[in-house]
N, C-alpha and C positions, 0 to 999 in steps of 0.2 A: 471206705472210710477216708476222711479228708484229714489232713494234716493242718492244725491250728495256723493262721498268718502271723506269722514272725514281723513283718513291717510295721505291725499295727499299734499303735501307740496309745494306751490305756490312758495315758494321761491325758491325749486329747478330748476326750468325752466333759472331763471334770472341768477343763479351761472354756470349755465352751457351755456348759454350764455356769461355770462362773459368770463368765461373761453376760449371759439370760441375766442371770439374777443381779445381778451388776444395775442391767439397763432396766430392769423392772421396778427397779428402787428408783431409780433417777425420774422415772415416769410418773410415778407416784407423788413424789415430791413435787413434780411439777404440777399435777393435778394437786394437789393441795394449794397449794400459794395459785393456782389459778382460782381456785372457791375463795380462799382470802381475798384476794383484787374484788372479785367481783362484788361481794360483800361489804367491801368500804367503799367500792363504789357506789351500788345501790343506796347505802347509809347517806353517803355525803349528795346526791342526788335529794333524797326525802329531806334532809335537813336544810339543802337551799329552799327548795320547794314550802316547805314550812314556812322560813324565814321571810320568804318572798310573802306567802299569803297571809302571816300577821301582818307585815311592813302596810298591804293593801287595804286590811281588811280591817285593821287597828284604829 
């Protein structure tokens, strides 16, 4: 029978979980506002596009 480790710091488990979920938000976030960017950009791309082809075609 082994004797439990006394050095062992329970707390460090939770901090480094934390820390996960910390960065998994932030990542998230960032992938959000990347779909946005892309998004007004694709918009504003089709809206020139548009405006170009009445301006020619008008």
């Amino acid at each position: 029978m082994s004797m439990p480790d006394r050095d062992r710091d329970p707390t460090a488990s939770t901090a480094q979980f934390q820390a996960f979920a910390d960065r998994s938000e932030d990542t998230e976030r960032r992938r959000s506002r990347g779909g946005t960017l892309t998004f007004v950009v694709v918009l504003a791309v089709v809206v020139v596009a548009a405006a170009i082809a009445w301006l020619l075609l008008g």
